[in-house]
Backbone and ligand atoms as CSV (ligand in chain L), in Angstrom:
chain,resi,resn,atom,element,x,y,z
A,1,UNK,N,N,84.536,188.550,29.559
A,1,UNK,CA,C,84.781,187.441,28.626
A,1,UNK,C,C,83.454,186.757,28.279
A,2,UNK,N,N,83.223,186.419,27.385
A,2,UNK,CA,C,82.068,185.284,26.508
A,2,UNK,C,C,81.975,184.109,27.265
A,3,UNK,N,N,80.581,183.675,27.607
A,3,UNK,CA,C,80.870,182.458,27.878
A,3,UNK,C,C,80.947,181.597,26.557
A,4,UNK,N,N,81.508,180.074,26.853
A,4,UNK,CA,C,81.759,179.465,25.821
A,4,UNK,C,C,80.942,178.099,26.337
A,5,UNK,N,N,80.013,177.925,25.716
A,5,UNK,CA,C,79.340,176.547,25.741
A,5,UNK,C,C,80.181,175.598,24.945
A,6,UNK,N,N,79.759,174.524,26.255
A,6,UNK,CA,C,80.590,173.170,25.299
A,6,UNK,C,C,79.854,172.000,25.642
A,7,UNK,N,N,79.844,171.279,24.874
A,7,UNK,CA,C,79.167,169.572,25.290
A,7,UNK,C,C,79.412,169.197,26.015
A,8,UNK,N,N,78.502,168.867,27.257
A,8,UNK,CA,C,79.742,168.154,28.318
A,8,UNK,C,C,78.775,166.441,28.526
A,9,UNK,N,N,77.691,166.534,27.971
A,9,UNK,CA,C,77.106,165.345,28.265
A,9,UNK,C,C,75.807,165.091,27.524
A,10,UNK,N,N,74.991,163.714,27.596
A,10,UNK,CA,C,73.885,163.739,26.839
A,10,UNK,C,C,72.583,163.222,27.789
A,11,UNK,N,N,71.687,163.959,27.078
A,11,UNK,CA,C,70.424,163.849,28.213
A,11,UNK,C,C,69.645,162.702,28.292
A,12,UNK,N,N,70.434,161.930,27.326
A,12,UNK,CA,C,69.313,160.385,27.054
A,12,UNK,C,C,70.062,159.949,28.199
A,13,UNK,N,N,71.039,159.998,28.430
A,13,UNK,CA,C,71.927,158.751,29.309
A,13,UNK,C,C,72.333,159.551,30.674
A,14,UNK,N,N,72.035,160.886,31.196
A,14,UNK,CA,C,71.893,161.037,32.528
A,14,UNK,C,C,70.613,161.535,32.830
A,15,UNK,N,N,70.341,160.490,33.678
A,15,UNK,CA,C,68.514,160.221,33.930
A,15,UNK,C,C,68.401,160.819,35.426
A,16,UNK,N,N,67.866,161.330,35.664
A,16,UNK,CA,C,66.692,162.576,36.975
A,16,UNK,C,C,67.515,161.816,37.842
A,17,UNK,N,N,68.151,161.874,39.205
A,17,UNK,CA,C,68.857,161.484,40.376
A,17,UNK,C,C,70.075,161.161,39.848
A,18,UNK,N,N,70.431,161.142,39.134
A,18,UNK,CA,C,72.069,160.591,38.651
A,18,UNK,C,C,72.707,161.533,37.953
A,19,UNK,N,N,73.707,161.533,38.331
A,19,UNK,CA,C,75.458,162.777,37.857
A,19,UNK,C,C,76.500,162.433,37.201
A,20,UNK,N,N,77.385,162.837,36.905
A,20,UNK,CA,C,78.338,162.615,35.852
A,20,UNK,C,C,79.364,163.546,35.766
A,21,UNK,N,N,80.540,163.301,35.960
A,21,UNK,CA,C,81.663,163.942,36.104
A,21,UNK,C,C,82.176,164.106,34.646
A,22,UNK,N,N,82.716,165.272,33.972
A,22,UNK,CA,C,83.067,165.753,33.179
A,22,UNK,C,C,84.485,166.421,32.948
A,23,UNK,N,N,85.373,166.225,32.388
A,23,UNK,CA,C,86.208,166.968,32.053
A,23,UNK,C,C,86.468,167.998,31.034
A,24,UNK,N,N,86.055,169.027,31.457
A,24,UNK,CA,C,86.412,170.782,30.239
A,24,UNK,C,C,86.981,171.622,30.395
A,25,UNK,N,N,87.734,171.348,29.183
A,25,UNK,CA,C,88.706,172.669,29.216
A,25,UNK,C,C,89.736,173.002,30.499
A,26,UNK,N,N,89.781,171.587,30.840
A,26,UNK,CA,C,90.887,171.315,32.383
A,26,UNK,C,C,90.156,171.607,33.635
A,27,UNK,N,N,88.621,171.334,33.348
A,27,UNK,CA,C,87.944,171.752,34.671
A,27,UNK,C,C,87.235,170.408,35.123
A,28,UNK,N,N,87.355,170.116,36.303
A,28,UNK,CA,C,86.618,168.649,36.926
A,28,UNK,C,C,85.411,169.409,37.145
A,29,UNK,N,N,84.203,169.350,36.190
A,29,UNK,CA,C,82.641,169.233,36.809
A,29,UNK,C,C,82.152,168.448,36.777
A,30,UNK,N,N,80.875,169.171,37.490
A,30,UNK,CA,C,79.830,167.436,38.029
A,30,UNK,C,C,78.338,168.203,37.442
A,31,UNK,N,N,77.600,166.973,36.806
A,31,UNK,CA,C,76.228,167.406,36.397
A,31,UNK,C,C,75.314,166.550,36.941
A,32,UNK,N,N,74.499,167.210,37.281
A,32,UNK,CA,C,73.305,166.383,38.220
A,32,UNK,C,C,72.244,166.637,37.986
A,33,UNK,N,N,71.614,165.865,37.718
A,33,UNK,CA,C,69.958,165.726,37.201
A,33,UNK,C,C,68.935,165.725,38.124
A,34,UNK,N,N,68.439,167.034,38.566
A,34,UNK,CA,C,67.633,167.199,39.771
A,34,UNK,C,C,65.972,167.145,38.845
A,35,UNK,N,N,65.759,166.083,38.909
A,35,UNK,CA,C,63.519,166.026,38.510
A,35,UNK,C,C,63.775,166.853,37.127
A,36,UNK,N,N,64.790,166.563,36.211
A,36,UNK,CA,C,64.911,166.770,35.205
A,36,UNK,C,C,65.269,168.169,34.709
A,37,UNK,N,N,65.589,168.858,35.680
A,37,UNK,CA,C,66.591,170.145,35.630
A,37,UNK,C,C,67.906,169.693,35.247
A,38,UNK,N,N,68.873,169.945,34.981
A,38,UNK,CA,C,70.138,169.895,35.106
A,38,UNK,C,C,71.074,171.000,35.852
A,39,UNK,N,N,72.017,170.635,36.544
A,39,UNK,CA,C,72.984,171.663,37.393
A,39,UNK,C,C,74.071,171.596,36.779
A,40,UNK,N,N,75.207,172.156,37.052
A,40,UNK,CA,C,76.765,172.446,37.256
A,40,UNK,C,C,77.463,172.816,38.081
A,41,UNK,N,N,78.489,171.922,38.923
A,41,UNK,CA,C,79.237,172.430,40.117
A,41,UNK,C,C,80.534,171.991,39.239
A,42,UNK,N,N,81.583,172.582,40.422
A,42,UNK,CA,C,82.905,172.101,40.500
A,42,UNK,C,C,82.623,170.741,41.422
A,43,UNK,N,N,83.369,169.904,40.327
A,43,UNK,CA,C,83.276,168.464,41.176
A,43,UNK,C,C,84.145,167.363,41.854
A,44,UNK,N,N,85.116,168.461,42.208
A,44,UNK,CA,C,86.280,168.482,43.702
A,44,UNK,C,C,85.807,169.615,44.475
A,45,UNK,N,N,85.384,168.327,45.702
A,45,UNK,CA,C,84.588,168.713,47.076
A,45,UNK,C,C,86.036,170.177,47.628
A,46,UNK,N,N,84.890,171.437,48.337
A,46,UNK,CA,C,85.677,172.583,48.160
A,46,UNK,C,C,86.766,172.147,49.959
A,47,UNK,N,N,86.440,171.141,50.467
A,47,UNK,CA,C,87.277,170.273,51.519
A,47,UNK,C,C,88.314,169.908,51.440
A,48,UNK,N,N,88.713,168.596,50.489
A,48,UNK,CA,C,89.678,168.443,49.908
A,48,UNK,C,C,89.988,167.573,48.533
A,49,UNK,N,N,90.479,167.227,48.436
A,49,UNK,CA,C,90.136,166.807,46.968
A,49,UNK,C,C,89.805,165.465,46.834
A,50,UNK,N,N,88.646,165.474,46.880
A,50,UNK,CA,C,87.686,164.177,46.387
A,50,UNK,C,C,86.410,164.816,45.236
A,51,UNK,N,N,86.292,163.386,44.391
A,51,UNK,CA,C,85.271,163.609,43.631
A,51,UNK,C,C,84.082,163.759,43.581
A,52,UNK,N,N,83.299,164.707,43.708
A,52,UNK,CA,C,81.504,164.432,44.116
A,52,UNK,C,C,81.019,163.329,43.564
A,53,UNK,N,N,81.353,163.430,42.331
A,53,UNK,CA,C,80.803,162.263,41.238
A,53,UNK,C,C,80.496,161.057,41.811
A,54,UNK,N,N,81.495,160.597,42.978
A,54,UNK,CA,C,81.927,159.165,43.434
A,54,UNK,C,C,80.829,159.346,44.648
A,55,UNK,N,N,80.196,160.198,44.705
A,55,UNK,CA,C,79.542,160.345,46.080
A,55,UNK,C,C,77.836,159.779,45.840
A,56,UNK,N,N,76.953,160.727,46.583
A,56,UNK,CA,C,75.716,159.878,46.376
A,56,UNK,C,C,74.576,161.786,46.275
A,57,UNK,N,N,73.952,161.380,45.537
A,57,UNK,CA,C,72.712,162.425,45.022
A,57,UNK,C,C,70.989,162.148,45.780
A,58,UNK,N,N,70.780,163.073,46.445
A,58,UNK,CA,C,69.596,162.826,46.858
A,58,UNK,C,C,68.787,164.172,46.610
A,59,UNK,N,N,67.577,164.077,46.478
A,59,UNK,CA,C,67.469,165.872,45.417
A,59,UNK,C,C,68.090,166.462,44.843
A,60,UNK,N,N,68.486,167.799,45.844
A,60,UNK,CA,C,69.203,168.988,45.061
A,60,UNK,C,C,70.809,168.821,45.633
A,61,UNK,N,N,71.061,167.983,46.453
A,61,UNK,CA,C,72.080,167.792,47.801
A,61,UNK,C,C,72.849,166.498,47.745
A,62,UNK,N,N,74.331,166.670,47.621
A,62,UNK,CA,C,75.439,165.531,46.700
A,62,UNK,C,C,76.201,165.128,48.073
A,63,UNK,N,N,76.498,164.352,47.992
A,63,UNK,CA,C,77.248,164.312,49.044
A,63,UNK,C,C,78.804,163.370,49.002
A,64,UNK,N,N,79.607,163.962,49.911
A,64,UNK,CA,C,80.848,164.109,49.359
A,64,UNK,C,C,81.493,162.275,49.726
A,65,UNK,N,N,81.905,161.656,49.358
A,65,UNK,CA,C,82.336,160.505,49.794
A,65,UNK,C,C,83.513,160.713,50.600
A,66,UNK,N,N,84.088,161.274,50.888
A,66,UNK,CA,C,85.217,161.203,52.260
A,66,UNK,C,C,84.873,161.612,53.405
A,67,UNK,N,N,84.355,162.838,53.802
A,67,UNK,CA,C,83.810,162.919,55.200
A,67,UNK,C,C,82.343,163.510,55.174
A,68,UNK,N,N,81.789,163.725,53.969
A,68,UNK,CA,C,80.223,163.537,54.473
A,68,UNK,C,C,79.560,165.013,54.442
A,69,UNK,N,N,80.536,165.723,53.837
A,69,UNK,CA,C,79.652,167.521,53.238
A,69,UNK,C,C,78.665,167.555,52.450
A,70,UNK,N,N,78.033,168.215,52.545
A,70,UNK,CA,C,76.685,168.127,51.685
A,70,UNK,C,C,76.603,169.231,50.321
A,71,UNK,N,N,76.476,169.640,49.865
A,71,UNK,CA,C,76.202,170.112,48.783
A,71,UNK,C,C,75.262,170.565,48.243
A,72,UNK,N,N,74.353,172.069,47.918
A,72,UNK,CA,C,73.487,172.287,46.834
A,72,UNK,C,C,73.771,172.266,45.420
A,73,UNK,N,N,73.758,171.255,44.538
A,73,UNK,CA,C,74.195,171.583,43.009
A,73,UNK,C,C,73.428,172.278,42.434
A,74,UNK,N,N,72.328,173.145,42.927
A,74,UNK,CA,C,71.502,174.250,42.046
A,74,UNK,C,C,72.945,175.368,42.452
A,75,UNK,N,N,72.806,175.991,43.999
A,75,UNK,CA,C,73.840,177.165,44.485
A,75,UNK,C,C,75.118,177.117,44.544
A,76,UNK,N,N,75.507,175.617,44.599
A,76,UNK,CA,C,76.902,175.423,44.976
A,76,UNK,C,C,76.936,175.581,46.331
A,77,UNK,N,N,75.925,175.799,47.661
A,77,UNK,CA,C,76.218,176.335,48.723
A,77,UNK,C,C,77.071,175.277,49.319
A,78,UNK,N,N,77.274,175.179,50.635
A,78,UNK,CA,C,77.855,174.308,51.529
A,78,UNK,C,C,77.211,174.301,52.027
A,79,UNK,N,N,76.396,173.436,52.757
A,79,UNK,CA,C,75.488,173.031,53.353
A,79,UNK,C,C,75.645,172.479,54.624
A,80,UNK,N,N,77.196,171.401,54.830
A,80,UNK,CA,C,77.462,170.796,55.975
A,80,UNK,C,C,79.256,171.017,56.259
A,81,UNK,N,N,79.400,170.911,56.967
A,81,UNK,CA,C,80.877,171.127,57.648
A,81,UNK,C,C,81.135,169.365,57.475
A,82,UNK,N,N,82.548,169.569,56.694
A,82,UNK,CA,C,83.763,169.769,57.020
A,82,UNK,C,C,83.914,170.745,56.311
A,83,UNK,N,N,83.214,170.778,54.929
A,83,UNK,CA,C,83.815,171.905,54.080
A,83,UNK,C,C,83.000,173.273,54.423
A,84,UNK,N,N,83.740,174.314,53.596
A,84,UNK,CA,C,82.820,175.467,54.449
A,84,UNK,C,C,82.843,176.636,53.182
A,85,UNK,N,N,83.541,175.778,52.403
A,85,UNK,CA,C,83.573,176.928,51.189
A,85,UNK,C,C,82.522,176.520,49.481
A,86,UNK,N,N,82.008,177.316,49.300
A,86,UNK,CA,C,80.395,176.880,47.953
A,86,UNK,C,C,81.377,176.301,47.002
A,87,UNK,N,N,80.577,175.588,46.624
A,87,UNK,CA,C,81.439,174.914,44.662
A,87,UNK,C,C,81.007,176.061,44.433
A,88,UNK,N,N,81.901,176.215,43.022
A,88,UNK,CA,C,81.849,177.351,41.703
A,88,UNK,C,C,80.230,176.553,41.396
A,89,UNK,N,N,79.346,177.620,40.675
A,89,UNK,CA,C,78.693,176.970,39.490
A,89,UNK,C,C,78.821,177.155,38.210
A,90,UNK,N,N,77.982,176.618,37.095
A,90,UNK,CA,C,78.526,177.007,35.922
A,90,UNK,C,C,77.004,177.184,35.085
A,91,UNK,N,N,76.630,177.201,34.431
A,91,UNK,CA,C,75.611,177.852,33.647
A,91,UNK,C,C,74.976,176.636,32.889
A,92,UNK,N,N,74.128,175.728,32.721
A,92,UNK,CA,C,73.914,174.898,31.715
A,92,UNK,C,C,72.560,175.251,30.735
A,93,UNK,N,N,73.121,174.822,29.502
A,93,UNK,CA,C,71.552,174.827,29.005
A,93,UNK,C,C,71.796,173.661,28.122
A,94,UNK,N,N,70.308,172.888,27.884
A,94,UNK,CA,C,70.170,172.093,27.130
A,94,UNK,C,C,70.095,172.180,25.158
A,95,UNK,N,N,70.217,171.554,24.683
A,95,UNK,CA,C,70.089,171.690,23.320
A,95,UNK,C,C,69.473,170.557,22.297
A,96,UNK,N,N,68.306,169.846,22.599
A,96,UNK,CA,C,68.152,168.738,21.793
A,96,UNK,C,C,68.319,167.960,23.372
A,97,UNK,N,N,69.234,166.714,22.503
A,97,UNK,CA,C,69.856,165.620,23.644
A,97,UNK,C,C,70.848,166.179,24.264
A,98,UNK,N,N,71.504,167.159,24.007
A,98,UNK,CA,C,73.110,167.739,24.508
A,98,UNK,C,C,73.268,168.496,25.414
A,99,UNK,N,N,73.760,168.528,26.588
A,99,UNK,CA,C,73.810,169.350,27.910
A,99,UNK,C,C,74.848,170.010,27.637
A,100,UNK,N,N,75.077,171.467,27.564
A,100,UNK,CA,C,76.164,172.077,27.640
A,100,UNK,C,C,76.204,172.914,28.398
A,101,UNK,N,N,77.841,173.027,28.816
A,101,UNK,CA,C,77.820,173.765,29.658
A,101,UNK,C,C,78.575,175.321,30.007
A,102,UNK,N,N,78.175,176.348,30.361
A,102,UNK,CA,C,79.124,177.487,29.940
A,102,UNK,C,C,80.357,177.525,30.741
A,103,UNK,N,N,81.276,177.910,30.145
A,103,UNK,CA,C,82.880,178.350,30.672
A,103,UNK,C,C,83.010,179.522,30.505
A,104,UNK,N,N,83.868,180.240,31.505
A,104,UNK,CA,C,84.197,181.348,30.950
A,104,UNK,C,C,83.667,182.832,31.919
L,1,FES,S1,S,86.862,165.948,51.026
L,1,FES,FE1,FE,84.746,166.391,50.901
L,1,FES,S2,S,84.135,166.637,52.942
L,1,FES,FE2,FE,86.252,166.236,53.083
């Protein structure tokens, strides 16, 4: 299947350490602004269902607000227990001001 880029956010208004939860195409992601990279995870912790978004960003590594998993938003890895399973990632590229992101 194609991926399908879509808008999911704008680059003036998520600034280097700060994330943003998105809704596409019925998918909860999270975008995070690592030193002016941008990422894409799934952004219900793979633990249980809490929002990363609501959590806290320190580099590359999110962390989950209910019990405290850590997160790579470049790999999606899992990094800390409770959870033990990687976020999905998703593909981003920039365009101008517009972060999009691939589905699909
Ligand atoms: S819900 Fe994220 S660590 Fe438990």
């Amino acid at each position: 299947m194609k991926t399908k880029f879509i808008k999911a956010a704008s680059a003036r208004t998520l600034r280097p350490g700060t994330m943003q939860r998105v809704d596409l195409d019925g998918s909860r992601i999270l975008i995070a602004n690592v030193d002016g990279s941008y990422y894409a995870v799934d952004d219900t912790c793979s633990h249980e269902d809490a929002s990363l978004a609501t959590g806290s960003l320190k580099g590359e590594l999110v962390k989950c607000p209910l019990h405290g998993s850590r997160f790579n938003v470049r790999t999606g890895e899992a990094m800390e227990e409770p959870a033990q399973e990687n976020l999905r990632t998703y593909i981003v590229r920039v365009e101008g001001d517009d972060i999009l992101v691939g589905l699909g």
